[in-house]
matplotlib code that plots the C-alpha trace (Angstrom):
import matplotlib.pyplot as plt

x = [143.6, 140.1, 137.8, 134.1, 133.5, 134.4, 132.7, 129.2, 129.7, 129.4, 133.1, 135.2, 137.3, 140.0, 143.2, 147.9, 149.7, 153.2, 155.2, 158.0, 159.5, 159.3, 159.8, 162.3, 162.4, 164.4, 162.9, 164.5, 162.3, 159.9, 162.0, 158.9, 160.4, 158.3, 158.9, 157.2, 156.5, 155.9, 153.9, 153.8, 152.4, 153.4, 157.3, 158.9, 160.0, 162.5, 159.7, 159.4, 156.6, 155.9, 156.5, 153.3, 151.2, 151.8, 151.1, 147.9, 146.3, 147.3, 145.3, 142.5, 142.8, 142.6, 139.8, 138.1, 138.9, 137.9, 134.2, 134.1, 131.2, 132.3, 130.8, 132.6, 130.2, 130.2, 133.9, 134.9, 132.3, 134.2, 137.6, 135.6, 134.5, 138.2, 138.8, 136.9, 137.9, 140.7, 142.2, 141.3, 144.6, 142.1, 141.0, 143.5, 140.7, 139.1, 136.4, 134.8, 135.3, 132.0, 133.0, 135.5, 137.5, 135.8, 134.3, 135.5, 133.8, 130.2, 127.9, 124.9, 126.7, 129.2, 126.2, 124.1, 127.1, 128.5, 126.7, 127.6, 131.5, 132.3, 130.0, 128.8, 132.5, 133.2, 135.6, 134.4, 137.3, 137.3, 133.5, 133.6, 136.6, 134.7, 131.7, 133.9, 135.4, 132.2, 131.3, 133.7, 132.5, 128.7, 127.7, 124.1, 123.0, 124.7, 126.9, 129.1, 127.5, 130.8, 134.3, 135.9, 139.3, 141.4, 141.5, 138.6, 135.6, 133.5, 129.6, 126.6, 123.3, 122.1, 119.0, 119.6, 123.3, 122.4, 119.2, 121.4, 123.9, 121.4, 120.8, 124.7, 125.4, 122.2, 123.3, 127.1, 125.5, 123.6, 126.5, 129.0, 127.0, 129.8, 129.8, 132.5, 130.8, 127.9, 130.1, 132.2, 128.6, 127.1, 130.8, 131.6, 128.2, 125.2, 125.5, 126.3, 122.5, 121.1, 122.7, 121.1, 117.3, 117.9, 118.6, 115.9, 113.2, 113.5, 115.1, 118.5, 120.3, 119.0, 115.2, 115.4, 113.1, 109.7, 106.6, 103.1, 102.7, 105.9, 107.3, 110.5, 110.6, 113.6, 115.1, 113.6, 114.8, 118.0, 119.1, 119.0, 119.2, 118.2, 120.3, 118.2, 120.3, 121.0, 120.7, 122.2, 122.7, 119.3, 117.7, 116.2, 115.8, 114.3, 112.7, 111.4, 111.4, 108.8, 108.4, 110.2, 109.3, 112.6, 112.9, 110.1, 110.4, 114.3, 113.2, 110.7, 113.6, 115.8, 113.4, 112.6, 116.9, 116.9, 114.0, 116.5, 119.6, 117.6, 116.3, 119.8, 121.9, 119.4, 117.8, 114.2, 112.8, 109.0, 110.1, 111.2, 108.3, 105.7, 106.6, 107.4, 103.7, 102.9, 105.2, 103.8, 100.4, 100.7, 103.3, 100.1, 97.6, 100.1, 101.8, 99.5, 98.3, 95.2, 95.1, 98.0, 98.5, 101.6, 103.3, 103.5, 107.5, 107.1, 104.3, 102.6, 102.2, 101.6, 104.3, 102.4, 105.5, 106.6, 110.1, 112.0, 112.1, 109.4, 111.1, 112.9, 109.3, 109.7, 113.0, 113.9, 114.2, 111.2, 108.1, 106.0, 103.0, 100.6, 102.1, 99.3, 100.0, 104.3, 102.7, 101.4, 104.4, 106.5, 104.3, 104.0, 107.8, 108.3, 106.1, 107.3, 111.2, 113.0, 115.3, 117.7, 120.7, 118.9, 115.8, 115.1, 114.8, 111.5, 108.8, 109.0, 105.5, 105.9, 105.5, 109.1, 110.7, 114.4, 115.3, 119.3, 122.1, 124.3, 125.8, 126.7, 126.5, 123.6, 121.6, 123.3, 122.1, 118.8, 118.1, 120.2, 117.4, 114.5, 114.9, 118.6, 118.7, 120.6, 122.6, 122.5, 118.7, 118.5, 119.5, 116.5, 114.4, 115.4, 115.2, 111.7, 111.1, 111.6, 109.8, 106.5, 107.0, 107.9, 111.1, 109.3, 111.8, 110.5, 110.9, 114.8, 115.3, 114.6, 116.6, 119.3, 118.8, 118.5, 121.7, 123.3, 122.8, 125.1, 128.7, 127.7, 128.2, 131.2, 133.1, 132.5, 133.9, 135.9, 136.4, 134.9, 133.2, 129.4, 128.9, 126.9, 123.9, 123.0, 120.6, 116.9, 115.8, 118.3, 120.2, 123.2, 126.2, 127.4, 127.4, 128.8, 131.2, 132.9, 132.4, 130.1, 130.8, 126.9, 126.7, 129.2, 127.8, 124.3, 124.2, 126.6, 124.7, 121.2, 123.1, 124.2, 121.2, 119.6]
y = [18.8, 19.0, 21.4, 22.4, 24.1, 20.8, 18.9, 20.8, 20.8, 16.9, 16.1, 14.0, 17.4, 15.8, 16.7, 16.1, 18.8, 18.5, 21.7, 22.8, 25.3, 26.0, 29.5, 30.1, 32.9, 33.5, 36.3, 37.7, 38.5, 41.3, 41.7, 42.3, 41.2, 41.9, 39.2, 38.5, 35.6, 36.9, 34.2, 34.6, 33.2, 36.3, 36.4, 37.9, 41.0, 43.3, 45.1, 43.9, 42.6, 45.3, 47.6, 45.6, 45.8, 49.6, 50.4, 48.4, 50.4, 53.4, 52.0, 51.4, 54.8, 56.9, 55.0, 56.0, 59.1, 59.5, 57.7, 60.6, 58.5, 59.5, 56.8, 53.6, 50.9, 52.0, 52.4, 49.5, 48.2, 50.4, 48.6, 45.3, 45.6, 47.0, 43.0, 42.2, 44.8, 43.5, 43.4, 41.2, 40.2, 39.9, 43.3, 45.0, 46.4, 46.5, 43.6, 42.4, 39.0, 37.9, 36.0, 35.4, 32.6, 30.6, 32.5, 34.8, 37.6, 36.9, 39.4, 39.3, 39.8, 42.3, 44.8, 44.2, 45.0, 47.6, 51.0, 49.7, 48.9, 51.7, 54.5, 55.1, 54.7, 57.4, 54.9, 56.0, 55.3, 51.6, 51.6, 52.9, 50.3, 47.7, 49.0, 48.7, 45.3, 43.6, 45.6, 44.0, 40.4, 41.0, 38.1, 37.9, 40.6, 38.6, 39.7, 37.1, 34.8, 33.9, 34.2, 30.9, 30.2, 29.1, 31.3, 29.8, 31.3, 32.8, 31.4, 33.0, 31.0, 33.9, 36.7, 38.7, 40.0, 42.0, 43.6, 44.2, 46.2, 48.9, 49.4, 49.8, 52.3, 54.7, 54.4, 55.7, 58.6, 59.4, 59.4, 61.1, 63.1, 65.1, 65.3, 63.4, 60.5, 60.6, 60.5, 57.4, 55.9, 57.3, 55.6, 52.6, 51.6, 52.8, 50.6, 47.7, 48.7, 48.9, 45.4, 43.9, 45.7, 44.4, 40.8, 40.5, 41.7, 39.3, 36.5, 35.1, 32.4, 30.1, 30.3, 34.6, 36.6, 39.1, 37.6, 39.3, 40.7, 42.8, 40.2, 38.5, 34.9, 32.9, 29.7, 25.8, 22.0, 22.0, 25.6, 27.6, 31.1, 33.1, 34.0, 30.9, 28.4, 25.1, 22.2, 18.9, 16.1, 16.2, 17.5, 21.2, 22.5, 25.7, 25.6, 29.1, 29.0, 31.3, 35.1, 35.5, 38.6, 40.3, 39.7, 41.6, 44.4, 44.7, 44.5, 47.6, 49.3, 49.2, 50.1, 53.8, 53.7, 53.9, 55.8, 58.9, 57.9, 58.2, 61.7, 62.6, 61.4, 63.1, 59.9, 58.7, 57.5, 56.4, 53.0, 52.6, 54.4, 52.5, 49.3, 49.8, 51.2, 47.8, 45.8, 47.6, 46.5, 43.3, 43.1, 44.4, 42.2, 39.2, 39.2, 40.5, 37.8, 39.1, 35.9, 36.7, 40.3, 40.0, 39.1, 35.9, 34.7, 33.1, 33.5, 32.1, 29.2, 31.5, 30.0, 31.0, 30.4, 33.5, 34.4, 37.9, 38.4, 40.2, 42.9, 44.3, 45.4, 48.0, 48.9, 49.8, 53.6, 53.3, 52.3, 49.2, 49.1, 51.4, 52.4, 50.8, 47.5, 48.6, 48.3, 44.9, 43.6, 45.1, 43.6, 40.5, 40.0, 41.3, 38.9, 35.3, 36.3, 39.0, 36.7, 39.5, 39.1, 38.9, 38.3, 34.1, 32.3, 30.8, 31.8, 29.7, 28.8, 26.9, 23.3, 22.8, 25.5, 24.6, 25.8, 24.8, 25.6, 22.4, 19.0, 17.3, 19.0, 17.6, 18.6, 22.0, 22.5, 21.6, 24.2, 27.1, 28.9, 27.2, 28.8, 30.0, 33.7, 35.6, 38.9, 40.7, 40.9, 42.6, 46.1, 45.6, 45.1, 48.2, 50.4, 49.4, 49.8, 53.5, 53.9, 52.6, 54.4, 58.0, 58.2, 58.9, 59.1, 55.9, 54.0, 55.5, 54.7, 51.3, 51.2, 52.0, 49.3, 46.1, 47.4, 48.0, 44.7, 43.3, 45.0, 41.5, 39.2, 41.3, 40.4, 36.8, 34.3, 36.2, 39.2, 42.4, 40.4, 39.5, 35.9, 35.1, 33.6, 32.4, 29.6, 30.3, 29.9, 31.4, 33.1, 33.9, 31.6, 32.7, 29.9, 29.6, 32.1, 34.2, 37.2, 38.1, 41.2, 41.7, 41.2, 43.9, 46.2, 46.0, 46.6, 49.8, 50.8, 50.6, 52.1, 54.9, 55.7, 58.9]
z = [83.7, 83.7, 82.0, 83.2, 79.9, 77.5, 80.1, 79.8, 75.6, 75.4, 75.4, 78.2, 79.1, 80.2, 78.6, 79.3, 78.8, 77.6, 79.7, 77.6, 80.0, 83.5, 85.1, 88.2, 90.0, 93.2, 95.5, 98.7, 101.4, 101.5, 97.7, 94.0, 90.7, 87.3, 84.6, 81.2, 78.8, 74.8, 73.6, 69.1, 66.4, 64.3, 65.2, 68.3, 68.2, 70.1, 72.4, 75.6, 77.1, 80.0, 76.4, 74.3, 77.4, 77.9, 74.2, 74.5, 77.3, 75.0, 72.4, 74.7, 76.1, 72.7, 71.6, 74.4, 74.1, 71.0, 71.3, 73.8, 75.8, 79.2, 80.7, 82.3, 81.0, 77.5, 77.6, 78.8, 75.3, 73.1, 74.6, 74.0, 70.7, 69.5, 69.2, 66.7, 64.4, 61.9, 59.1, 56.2, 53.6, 50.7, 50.6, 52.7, 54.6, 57.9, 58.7, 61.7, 63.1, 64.5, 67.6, 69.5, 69.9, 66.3, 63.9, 61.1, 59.3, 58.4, 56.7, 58.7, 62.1, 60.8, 59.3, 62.9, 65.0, 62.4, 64.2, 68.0, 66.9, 64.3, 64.3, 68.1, 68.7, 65.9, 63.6, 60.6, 58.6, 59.2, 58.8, 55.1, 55.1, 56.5, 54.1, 50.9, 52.1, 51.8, 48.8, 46.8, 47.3, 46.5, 44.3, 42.2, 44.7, 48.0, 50.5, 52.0, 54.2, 55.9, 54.8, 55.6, 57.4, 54.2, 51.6, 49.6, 48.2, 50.6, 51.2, 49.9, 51.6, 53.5, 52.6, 55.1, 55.1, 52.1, 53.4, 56.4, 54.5, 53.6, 57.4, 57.6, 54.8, 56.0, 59.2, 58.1, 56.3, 59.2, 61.6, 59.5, 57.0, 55.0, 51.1, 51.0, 53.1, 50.3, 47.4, 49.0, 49.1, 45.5, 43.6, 45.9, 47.4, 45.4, 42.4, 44.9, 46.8, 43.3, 42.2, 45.3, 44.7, 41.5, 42.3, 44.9, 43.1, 40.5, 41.9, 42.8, 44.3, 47.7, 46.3, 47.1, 45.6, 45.7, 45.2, 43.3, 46.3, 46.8, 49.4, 49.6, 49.9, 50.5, 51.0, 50.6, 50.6, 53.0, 52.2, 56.0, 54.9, 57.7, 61.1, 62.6, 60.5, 62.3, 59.6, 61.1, 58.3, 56.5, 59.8, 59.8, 63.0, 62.6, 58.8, 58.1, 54.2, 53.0, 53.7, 57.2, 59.2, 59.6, 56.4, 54.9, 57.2, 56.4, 52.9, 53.4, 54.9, 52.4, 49.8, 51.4, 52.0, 48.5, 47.6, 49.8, 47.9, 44.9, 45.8, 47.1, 44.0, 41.6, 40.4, 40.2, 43.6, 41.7, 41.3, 45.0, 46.3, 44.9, 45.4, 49.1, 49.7, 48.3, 50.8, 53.2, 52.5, 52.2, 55.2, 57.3, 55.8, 56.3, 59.0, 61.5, 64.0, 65.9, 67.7, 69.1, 69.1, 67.1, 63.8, 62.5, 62.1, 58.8, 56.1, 53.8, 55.6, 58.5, 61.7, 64.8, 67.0, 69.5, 68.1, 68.1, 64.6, 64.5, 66.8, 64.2, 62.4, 65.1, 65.7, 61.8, 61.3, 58.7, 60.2, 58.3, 60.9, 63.2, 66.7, 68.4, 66.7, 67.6, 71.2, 71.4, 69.3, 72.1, 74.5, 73.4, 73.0, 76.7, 78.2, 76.1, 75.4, 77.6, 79.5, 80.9, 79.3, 75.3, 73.9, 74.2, 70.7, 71.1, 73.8, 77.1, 76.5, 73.4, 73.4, 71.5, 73.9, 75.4, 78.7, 78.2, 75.9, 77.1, 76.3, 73.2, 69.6, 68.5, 71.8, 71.7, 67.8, 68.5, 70.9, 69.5, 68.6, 69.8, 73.3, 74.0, 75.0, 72.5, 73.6, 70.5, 70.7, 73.5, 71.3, 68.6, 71.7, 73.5, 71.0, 70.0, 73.6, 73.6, 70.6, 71.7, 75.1, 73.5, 75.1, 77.9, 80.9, 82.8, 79.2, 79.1, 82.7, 81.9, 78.8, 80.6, 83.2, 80.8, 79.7, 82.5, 83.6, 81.4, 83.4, 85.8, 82.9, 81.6, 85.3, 84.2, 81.3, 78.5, 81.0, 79.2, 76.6, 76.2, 75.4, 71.8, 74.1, 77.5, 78.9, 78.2, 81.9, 84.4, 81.6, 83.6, 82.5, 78.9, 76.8, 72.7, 71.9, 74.6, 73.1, 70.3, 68.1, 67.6, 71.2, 72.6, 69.4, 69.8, 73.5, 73.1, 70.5, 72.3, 75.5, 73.4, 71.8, 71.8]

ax = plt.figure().add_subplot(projection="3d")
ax.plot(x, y, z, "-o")
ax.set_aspect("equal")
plt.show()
């Protein structure tokens, strides 16, 4: 046997199959037969196959139903991301594994995906599940990195899985609403929000922590701490230790999050509210490249490079900067990174830009995100589209079309899956994981928006 897919990732992709088993089956003309196989690594059971495959597309159907969409594109990405919603042993709650068919449950990708998975598709049980699961494994003010395969302490070297979380729980409150949904939050989840405030505004583990200025800077030496995370040996691909743009403007975000839970839960909001019109100060004075009509990834040593991280300055539900400089942000990252199937890594202009996602590891690392289109972008991207535009009908129109776009890539590869990233030029074959759980969750989310 030989396989395309090994071939293109750096390995010989040639494999033998032992075949334990063959399967006979004698047909008289013009005569149809149905069989199955029941394939385990969980223990057979009595049901037969035609029985597991029935109750499946039952499953399918009343989660469709009750999304209540009523559209075939986004049902066929609420069927899509059902499969990486699980159940983890620790906790005995739901979590979200990030891709399919290597990864487990990491923090950053479970909080970006969270909205598109659980709440567009009304799960809200399993989100406060999934909210709670994580919960319990904060650590100095961290939420789990990634959980590993063995049952071993989880990994903390991340900044931005915490700062996600905030996103996650305003966006539950905001989807469901109820007074039960805000006690859940005020005795499970509030203290956890105020641990984390807490540990990154003095200073924590992996070199996080606010400057004099009210910024967050993290990571330094080897430590990778953001999404763009390659490190191979002593090699750094993508060093962005500093004040990193997402980062900051996450960090703003979660600051007027709590200055509302504060308000809501009675408490005092002063402390919250003065230090974010100080972040959101300096994040203007800072970041803001006039050369280039757009932010700066990393300060203080002021990164120049085109990259979407800065997208999320404009997409967050609390606004850090001026619409007219939302504009040229949205501009800018139009014109150097929208690569129809994501946002690319690194503009196509830049000097260090790669075009391909292929061959062996080390080629593969080195251009993971310094050009590969990545799918999950793409919903950041849209939203902060319609923002700038108004919501104008044109702007929605056009929402709706780099969405749409995706139902060709779903026909290919993991069928009804959207890959974790594509090529940078010609991004049309999915390449990495076959399915992505921020990938199938961002662009329902973004397709579902209002």
């Amino acid at each position: 046997h030989f396989y395309m897919i090994d071939h293109r990732t750096g390995f010989l992709g040639v494999d033998n199959h032992y075949t334990p088993y063959e399967v006979h089956i004698e047909l008289k003309p013009f005569e149809k037969k149905r069989f199955y196989v029941k394939c385990t690594i969980e223990g057979l059971n009595e049901k037969s196959g035609f029985e597991i495959v029935n109750e499946y597309k039952k499953r399918s159907e009343a989660l469709v139903e009750n999304a209540n969409l009523n559209d075939d594109f986004a049902n066929n990405l609420v069927k899509a991301g059902d499969h990486f919603i699980v159940n983890r042993e620790s906790t005995g709650l739901k979590t979200v594994l990030a891709g399919l068919p290597w990864f487990t449950d990491w923090g950053r990708d479970t909080m970006i995906a969270f909205e598109g998975l659980t709440l567009v598709t009304k799960r809200f049980d399993e989100a406060r599940e999934i909210l709670e699961s994580f919960a319990r494994y904060i650590k100095n003010g961290l939420v789990p990195n990634v959980f590993p395969d063995e049952n071993t302490e989880p990994g903390y070297n991340t900044v931005d899985a915490s700062l996600w979380y905030f996103q996650a729980v305003y966006k539950y409150l905001k989807y469901t609403g109820d007074e039960s949904d805000y006690k859940f939050v005020k005795e499970k989840l509030y203290p956890k929000l105020k641990e984390i405030y807490k540990a990154y505004s003095t200073k924590t583990d992996f070199s996080i922590g606010m400057d004099s200025d009210g910024l967050i800077f993290a990571g330094g030496g080897l430590d990778q701490v953001t999404w763009m995370d390659v490190r191979v040996g002593d090699y750094v691909v993508t060093p962005r230790h500093g004040k990193p743009v997402e980062i900051n403007a996450l960090w703003y975000n979660a600051l007027k999050i709590m200055e509302e839970l504060c308000e809501k839960f009675g408490d005092d909001s002063l402390e919250y509210r003065e230090l974010s019109c100080r972040v959101k100060e300096s994040f203007n004075n800072k970041f803001w490249n006039e050369e280039k009509n757009c932010l700066y990834d990393v300060v203080d040593k002021n990164d120049d490079k085109i990259r979407p991280n800065q997208i999320w300055a404009v997409s967050l539900p609390f606004a850090v900067l001026d619409r007219e400089k939302e504009k040229k942000i949205v501009g800018a990252v139009y014109k150097h990174l929208y690569a129809t199937y994501g946002l690319r890594s690194l503009s196509f202009m830049d000097k260090d830009y790669k075009k391909k996602y292929i061959g062996k590891l080390i080629d593969r690392d080195c251009a993971y995100h310094m050009g590969t289109t990545w799918a999950f972008l793409i919903g950041g991207f849209i939203t902060a589209y319609c923002k700038v535009n108004d919501y104008s009908k044109e702007a929605i129109e056009k929402a709706n079309h780099m969405c749409k776009v995706f139902e060709d890539t779903m026909k290919d590869g993991c069928i009804n899956g959207i890959a974790e990233i594509f090529d940078g030029d010609f991004a049309s074959t999915g390449r990495g994981c076959y399915s992505q759980a921020w990938s199938v969750g961002e662009v329902l989310r973004a397709y579902s928006q209002d």
